[in-house]
C-alpha positions in Angstrom: 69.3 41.4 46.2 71.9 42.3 48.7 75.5 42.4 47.5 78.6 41.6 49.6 81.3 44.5 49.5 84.0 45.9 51.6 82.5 47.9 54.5 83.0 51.7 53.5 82.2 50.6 49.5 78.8 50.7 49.5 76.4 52.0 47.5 74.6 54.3 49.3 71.4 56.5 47.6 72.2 59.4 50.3 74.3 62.2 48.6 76.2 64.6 50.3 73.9 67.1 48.5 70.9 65.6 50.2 72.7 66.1 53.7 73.0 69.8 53.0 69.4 69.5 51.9 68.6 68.4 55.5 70.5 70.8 56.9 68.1 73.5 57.5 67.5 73.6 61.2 64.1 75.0 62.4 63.3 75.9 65.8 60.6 75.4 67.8 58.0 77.9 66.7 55.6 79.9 67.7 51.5 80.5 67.0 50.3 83.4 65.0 46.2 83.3 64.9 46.0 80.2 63.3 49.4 79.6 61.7 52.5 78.5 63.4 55.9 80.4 62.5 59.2 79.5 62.4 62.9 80.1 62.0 64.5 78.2 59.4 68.4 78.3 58.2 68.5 77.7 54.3 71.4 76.2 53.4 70.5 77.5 49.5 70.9 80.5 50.5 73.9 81.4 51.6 72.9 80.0 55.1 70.5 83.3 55.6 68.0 82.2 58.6 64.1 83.0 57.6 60.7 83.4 59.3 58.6 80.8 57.9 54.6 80.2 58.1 52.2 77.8 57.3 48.8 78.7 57.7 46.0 76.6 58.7 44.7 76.3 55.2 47.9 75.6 53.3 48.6 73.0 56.0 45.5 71.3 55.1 46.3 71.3 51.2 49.3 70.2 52.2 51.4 73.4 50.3 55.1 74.6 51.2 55.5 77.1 53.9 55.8 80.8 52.8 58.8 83.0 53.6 57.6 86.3 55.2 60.7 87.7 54.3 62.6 87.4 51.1 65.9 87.8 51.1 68.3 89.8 52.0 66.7 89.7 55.1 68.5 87.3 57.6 66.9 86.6 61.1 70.2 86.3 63.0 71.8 87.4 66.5 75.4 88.0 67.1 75.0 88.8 71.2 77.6 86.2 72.8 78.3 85.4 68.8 76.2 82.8 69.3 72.7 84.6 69.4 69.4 83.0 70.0 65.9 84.1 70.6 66.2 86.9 67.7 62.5 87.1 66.7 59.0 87.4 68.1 56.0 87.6 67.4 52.7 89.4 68.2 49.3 88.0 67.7 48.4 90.0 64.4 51.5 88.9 62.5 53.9 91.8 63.0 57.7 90.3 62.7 59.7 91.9 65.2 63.6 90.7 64.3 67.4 91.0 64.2 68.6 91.6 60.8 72.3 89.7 60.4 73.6 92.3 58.2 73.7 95.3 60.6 72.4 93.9 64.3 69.5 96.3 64.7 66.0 95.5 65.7 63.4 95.5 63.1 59.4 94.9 62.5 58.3 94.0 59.4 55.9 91.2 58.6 53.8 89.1 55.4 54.6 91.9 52.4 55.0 94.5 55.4 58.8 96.6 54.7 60.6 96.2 57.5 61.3 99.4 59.4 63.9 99.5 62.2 63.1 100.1 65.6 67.0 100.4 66.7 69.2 103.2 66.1 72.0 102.7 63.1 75.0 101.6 65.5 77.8 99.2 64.8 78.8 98.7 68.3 75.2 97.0 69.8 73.8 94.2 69.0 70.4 92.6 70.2 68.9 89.0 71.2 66.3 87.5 73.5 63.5 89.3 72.3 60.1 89.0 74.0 57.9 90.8 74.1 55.8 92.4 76.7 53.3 95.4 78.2 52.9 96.9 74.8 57.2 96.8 75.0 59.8 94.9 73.4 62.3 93.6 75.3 65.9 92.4 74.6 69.3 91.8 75.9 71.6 94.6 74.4 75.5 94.0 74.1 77.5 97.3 73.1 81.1 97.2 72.5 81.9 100.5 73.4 86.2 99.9 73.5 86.1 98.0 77.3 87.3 94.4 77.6 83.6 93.2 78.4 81.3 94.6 76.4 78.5 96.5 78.1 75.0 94.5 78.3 71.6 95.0 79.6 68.1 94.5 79.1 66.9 97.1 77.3 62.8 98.0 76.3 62.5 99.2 72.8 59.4 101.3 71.7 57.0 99.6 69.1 56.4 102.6 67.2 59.6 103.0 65.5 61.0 106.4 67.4 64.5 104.4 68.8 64.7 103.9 64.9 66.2 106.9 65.0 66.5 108.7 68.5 68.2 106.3 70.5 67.4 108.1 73.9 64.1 106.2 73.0 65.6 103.2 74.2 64.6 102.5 77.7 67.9 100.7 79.6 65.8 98.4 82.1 68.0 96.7 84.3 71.9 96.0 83.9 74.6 95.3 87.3 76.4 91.9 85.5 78.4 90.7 82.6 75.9 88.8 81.6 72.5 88.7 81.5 69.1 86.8 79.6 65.9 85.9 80.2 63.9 88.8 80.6 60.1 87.9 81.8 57.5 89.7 82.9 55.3 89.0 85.6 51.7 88.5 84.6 50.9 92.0 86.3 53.5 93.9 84.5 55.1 94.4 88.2 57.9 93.0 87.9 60.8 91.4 85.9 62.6 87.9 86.6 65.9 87.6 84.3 68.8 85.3 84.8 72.4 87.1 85.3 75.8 85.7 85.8 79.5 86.7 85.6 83.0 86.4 84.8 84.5 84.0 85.3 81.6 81.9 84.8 80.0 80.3 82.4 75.9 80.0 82.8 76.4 76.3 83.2 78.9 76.9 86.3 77.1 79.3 88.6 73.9 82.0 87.5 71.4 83.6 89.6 67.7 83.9 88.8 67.1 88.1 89.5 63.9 89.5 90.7 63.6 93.7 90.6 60.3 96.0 90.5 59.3 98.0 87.5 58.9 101.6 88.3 56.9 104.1 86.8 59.3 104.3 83.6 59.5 100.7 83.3 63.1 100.6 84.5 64.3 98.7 87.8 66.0 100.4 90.6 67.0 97.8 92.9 66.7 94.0 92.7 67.3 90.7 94.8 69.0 87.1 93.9 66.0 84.6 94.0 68.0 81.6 93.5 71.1 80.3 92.1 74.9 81.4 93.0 78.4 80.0 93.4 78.1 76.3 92.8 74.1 76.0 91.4 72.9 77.1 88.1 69.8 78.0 87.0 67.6 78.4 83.7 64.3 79.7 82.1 62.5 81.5 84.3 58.2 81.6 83.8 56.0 83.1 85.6 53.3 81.1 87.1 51.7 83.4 89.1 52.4 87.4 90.1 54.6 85.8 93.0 55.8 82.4 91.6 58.3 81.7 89.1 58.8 78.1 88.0 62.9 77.4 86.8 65.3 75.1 86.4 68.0 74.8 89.1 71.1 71.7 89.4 71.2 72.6 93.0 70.7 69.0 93.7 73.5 67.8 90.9 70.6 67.9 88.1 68.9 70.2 86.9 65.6 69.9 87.9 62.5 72.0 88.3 61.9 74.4 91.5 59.1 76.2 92.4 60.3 80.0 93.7 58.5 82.7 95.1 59.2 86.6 95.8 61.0 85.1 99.0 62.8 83.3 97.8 61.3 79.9 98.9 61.7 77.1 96.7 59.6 74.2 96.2 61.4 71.3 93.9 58.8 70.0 91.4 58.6 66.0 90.3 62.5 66.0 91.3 64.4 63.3 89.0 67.6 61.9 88.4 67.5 64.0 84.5 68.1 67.2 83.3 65.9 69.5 82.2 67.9 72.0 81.4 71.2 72.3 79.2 74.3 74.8 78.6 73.0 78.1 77.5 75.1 78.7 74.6 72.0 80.4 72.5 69.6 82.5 74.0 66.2 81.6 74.6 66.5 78.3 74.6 63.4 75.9 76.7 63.6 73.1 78.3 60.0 73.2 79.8 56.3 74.7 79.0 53.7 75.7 81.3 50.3 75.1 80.6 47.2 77.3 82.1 46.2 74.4 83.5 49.2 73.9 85.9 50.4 70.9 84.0 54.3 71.4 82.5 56.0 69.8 79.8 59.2 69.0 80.0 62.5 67.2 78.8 64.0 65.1 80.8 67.6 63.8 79.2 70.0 61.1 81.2 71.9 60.1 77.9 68.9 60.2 74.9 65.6 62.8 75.8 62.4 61.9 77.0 58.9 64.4 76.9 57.2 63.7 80.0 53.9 65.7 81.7 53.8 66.5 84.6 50.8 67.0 86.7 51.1 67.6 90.3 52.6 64.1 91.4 51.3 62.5 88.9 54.0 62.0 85.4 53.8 60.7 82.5 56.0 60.3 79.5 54.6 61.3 76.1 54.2 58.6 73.4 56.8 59.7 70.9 60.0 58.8 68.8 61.6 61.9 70.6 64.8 61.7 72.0 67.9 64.1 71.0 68.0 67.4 71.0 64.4 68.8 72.1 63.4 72.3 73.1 60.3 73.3 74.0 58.4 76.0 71.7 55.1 78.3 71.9 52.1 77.1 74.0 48.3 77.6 73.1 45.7 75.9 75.7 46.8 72.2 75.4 48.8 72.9 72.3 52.5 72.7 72.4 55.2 73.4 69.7 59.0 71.4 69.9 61.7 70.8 67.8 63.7 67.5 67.8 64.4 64.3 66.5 64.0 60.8 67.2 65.8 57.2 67.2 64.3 56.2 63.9 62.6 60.5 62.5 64.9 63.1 61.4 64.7 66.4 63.0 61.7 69.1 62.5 59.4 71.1 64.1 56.4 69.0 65.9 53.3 70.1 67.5 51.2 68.1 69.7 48.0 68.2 71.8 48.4 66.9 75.3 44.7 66.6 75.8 44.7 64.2 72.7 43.4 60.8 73.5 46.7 59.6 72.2 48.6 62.8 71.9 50.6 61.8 69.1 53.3 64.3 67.8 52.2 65.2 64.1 55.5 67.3 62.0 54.9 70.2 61.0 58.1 71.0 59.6 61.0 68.4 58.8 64.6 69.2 58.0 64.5 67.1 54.8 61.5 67.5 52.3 61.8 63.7 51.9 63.0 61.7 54.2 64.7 58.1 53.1 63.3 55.0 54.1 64.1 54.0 57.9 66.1 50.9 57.2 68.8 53.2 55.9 68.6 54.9 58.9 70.8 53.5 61.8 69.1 52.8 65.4 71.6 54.4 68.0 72.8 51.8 70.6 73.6 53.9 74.0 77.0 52.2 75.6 79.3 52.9 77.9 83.3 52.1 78.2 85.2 52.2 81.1 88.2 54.9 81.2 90.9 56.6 83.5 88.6 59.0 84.9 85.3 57.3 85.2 83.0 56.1 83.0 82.3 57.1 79.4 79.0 57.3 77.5 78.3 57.1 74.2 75.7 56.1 71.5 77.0 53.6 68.5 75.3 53.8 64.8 76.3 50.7 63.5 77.0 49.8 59.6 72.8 50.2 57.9 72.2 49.4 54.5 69.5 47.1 53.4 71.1 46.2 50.0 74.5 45.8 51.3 76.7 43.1 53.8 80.1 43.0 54.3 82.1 39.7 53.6 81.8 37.3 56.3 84.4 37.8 59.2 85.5 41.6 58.4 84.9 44.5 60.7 83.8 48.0 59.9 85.6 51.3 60.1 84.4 53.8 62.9 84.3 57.4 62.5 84.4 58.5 66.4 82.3 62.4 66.9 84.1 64.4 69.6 81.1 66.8 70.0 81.6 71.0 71.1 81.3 72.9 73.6 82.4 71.1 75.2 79.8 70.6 77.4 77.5 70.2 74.1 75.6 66.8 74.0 74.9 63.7 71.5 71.8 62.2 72.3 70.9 59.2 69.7 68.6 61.1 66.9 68.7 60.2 63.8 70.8 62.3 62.0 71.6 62.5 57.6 74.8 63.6 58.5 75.3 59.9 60.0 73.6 57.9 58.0 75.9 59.3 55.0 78.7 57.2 56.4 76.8 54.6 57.7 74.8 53.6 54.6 78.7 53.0 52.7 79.5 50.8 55.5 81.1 53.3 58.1 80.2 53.1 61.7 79.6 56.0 63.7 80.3 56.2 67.8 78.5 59.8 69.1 80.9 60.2 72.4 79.8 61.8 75.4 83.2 62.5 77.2 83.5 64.2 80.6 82.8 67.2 80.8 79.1 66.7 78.4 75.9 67.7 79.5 72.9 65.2 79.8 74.4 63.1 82.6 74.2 65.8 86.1 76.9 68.0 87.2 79.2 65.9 88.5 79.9 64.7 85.2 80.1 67.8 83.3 82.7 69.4 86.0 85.3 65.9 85.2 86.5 68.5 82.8 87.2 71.2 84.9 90.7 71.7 85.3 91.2 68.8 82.8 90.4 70.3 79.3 92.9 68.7 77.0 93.1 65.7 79.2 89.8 63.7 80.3 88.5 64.3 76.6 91.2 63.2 75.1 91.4 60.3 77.3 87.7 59.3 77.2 87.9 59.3 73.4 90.5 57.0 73.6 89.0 54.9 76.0 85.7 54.8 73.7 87.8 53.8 70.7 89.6 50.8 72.5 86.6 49.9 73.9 84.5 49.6 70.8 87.5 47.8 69.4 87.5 45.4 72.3 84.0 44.5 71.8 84.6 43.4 68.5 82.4 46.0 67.0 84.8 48.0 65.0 88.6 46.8 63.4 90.8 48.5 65.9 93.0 49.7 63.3 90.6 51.5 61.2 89.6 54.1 63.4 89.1 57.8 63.2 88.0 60.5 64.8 86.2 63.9 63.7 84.8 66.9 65.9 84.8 71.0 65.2 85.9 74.5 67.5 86.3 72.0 70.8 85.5 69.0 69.3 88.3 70.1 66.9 91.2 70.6 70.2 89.9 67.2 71.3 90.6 65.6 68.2 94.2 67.0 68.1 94.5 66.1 71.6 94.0 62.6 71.0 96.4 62.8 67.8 99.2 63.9 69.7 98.6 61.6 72.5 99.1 58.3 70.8 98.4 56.4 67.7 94.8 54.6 68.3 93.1 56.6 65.6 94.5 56.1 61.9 93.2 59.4 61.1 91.2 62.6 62.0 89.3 65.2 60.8 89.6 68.9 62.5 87.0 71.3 61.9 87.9 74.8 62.8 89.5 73.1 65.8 91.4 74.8 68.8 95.0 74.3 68.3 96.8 77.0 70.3 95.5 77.9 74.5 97.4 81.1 74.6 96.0 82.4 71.2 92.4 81.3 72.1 92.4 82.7 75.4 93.9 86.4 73.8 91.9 86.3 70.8 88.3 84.7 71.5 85.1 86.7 71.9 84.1 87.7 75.3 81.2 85.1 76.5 84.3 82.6 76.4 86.9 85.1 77.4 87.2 83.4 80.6 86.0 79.8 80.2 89.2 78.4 80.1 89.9 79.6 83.5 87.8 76.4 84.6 88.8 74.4 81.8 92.3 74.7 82.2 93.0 77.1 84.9 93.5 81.4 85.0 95.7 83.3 82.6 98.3 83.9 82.7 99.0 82.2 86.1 98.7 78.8 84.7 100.2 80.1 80.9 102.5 76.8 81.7 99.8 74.4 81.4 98.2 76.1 78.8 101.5 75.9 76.7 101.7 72.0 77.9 98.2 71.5 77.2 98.0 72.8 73.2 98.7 70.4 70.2 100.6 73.2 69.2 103.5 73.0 71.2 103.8 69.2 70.3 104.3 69.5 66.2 106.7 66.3 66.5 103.4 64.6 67.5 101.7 64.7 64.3 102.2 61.8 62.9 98.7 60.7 61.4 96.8 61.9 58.5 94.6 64.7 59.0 92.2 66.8 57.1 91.9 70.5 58.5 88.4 72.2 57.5 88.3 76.0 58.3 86.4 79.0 57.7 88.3 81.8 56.7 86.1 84.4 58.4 85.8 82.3 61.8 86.0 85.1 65.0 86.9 82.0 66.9 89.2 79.6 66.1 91.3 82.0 63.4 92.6 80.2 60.0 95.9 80.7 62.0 96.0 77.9 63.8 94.8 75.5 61.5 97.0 76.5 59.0 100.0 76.0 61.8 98.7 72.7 61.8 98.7 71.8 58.3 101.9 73.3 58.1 103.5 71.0 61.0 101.8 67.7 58.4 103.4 69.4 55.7 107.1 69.7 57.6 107.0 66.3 58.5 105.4 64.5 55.1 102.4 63.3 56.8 99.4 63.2 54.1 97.0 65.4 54.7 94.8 68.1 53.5 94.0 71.4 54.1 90.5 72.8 52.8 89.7 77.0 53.5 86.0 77.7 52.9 85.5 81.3 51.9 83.0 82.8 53.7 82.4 80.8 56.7 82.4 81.5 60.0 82.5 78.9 63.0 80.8 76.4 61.6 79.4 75.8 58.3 76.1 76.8 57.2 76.1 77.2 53.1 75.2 73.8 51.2 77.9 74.1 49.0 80.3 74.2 52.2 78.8 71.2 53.5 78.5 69.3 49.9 82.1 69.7 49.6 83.3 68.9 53.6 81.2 65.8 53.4 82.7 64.3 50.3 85.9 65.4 51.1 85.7 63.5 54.4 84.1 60.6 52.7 87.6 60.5 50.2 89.4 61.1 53.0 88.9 58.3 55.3 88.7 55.8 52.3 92.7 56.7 51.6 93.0 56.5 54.8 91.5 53.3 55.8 91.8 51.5 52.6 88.3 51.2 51.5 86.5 52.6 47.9 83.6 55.1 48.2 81.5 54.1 45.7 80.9 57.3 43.1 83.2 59.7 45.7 85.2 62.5 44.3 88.8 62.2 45.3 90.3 64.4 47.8 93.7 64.8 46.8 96.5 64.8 49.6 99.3 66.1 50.2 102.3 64.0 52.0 102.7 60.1 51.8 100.5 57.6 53.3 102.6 55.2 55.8 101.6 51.6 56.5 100.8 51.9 60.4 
């Protein structure tokens, strides 16, 4: 029987335990004989990130993936701090790795010791492993004293001598700041890679690299392919010893070209999409080619699509696939992604595209039981007019099958202010929402200039304007969805983390549209991120806000920081006390500026954590804490919530 209660009271059967449960992200996998492998992050365990199988014959028993290594063994790059691609495989099952705890490049494999194929050295660090010609590839980042650190692709013997003798090491190609990608071409010839500089950032200009591999498997001299000032470009893959298929936003999107060794480019089922996305961890894919010559690919304008393409003829693939997909390990026909979909929680999927209804099967999920889809909210994609253009966004409303609000009350929002910023929300289901929106909370996901998913154009609104656009686009998507009569316009809020975070204390000091907000690890201070951050973002605010220290006035102008009479509405400041890039500094300058001024608010330090939250017991106690938050806030009663107890007084607004 459905009972009629406040929005935000009620009773909800998903626990903030069982969000942490489903926070183990996998990625998309790879084939090993006849099993498929792949990373896991287990929020049990102290967030480590584990090689998982699942072999043919415990998949058809239906038994739990095995961990090939037990812990304290954590699969996990530091290269840019944000890692990525840091394990491979080989087709008899050796695990070749990055170990968390000390950087260096292992093999191990199922009840095989690992033994490490990198010299003991607290300066490097490794990701983007592939490998290839009896060689393993990665991109190596030393931080050797310099301002950058030094970086190149380096080949690392399988045999275990570089364990030791680090002159075993084979430095392959180097001449840029940054560099990923490595791929060799099918004739061991050559090597494509993708290399950019500072002050760019991969999404703002990158060039696809092409050099000859001489007789010590080292490149002398190389030539730029495609790409430069203006165009970026992504995953390259070999088709052929003289063709390499990549993405490119030469035309505004990024779309797939076809390039050979002359640099002649042939653009391939051109669309107005992107398949392709900001390259904050290594490795990631955005398309697979088959032997066949068919590709698959994601396509996102907004929410994701799989299509397969086939000369000029496309097709999208039958699937509840639509936010965050990248493309894993191909075999024949077979293709491994990762994703989720309006109505199906995230996981690992494989499907076979020669299927007579190639129908994605899960191989892996993110929960190990997921609730019943009418708790689950459908994402509605909208878009709001605002100062600067218009702004997208996707709206969970209010979902509970047992519950309905009296008649003529609207709910509370909780508006997302994603990373990145050029990060993207794309309309999955997600546990993390459907926490809030089973007790009657609704969520708005906000794409604000300067996201990805929507062409360049619309990612560069932000350059120049960091601080500004966002701030204004989430305000424009709260009035909005308050104009619409979908949410009461004075119970709003708004959450994000590390940029999401600065956008959320943007729009606090701007005005007084949001009743409250939550600040995860959140940039408060220009000056102090651009002096203290790691280098791959050492000079990213040079097109977000402008150079340092020629424009240190707008940077000062810019950060919340400088405007502590502004805070004026209740907060709660998350942090990790061991985060390398937004310090515990500024958000406790920020709680400090509540406290000075009597504001309620709460200040919670998680020991341990870095930037962003990876330990269940972190994100048990940030999700009830937000939950008891915004119900003080907004005057509504979690039902069974543990109260979050604030400091300062709670104002009428």
């Amino acid at each position: 029987m459905t009972q009629t209660l406040p929005y935000g009271s009620w009773p909800s059967p998903l626990s903030a335990r069982d969000v942490a449960a489903g926070s183990r992200p996998v990625d998309a996998g790879r084939y090993v004989g006849d099993d498929i492998w792949w990373l896991e992050r287990l929020p049990a365990e102290n967030g480590r990130s584990a090689v998982r199988r699942l072999t043919a014959d415990a998949a058809a028993r239906g038994d739990e993936p095995e961990t090939v290594l037990p812990a304290p063994w954590d699969v996990r790059s530091r290269v840019h701090e944000y890692g990525g691609a840091a394990w491979t495989t080989d087709a008899t099952g050796s695990l070749f790795f990055v170990h968390g705890g000390d950087q260096r490049v292992w093999r191990g494999g199922v009840g095989v010791e690992p033994v490490p194929l990198t010299p003991e050295d607290p300066r490097a660090r490794y990701a983007d492993l592939v490998l290839a010609a009896g060689r393993l590839l990665a991109v190596r980042e030393v931080h050797a004293g310099a301002p950058v650190p030094r970086r190149d692709i380096v080949a690392i013997p399988l045999d275990g001598s570089g364990g030791t003798d680090p002159a075993r090491l084979t430095s392959v190609v180097a001449g840029s700041d940054f560099l990923a990608a490595p791929r060799v071409s099918p004739d061991g010839r050559r090597l494509a890679w993708i290399a950019w500089d500072h002050p760019d950032m991969p999404w703002d200009a990158s060039e696809l690299r092409v050099g000859d591999l001489d007789a010590l498997g080292s490149v002398e001299s190389w030539r730029t392919l495609a790409g430069g000032p203006g165009v970026s470009v992504l995953q390259p893959e070999w088709v052929s010893d003289r063709e390499i298929l990549h993405s490119s936003d030469r035309t505004g999107r990024w779309n797939l070209d076809r390039t050979d060794l002359d640099g002649r480019s042939v653009a391939v089922a051109p669309a107005d999409a992107d398949t392709g996305g900001p390259l904050w961890n290594l490795g990631a894919r955005w398309f697979a080619p088959l032997a066949d010559g068919r590709v698959l690919a994601v396509r996102t304008d907004g929410a994701d699509v799989l299509v397969v393409i086939d000369g000029d003829d496309l097709r999208g693939l039958p699937a509840d696939a639509s936010s965050r997909l990248l493309l894993g390990d191909v075999r024949g026909t077979r293709v491994l992604f990762s994703g989720s979909g309006s109505s199906t929680l995230g996981g690992l999927w494989e499907v076979d595209l020669d299927d007579a209804a190639p129908v994605p099967r899960l191989v892996r999920g993110t929960v190990d039981e997921s609730p019943d889809a009418a708790w689950l909210p459908v994402a509605q994609e909208l878009t709001f007019d605002g100062a600067h253009g218009p702004v997208h966004a996707f709206a969970y409303p209010p979902t509970n099958p047992d519950a309905a609000a009296p008649d003529g009350e609207l709910p509370p929002y909780l508006l997302l202010a994603h990373g990145g910023p050029t990060a993207h929300a794309s309309g999955g289901a997600a546990m993390d929402v459907a926490f809030f929106t089973s007790r009657g909370i609704g969520v708005l996901d906000v794409n604000y200039g300067g996201s990805t998913g929507y062409g360049r154009a619309y990612r560069e609104r932000l350059r120049g304007q960091w601080g500004v656009v966002d701030r204004d686009d989430m305000i424009a998507a709260a009035a909005g969805i308050a104009a619409a009569g979908v949410a009461d316009a004075d119970r709003l809020a708004i959450r994000g983390g590390s940029a999401g975070g600065w956008t959320v204390l943007c729009a606090l000091t701007a005005g007084d549209v949001f009743a409250a907000g939550i600040s995860r690890y959140g940039v408060a201070d220009l000056r102090a991120l651009a002096a203290d951050t790691h280098d791959f973002e050492a000079r990213y605010l040079d097109g977000l806000v402008g150079p340092y220290p020629e424009a240190e006035a707008v940077y000062v102008e810019r950060s919340p920081l400088t405007h502590l009479d502004r805070f004026t509405t209740p907060m709660l400041i998350e942090q990790g006390t061991e985060d390398p890039v937004v310090p515990p500094a500024q958000s406790e300058a920020v709680r400090d500026a509540l406290a000075a001024r009597g504001v309620a608010h709460a200040y919670l330090a998680f020991e341990g954590e870095s930037h962003g939250f990876r330990r269940a017991e972190t994100i048990v106690a940030s999700l009830e804490a937000e939950l008891s938050f915004l119900g003080q806030v907004l005057d509504f009663s979690p039902a069974g919530a543990p109260v979050l107890p604030l400091e300062g007084e709670l104002r009428d607004r």
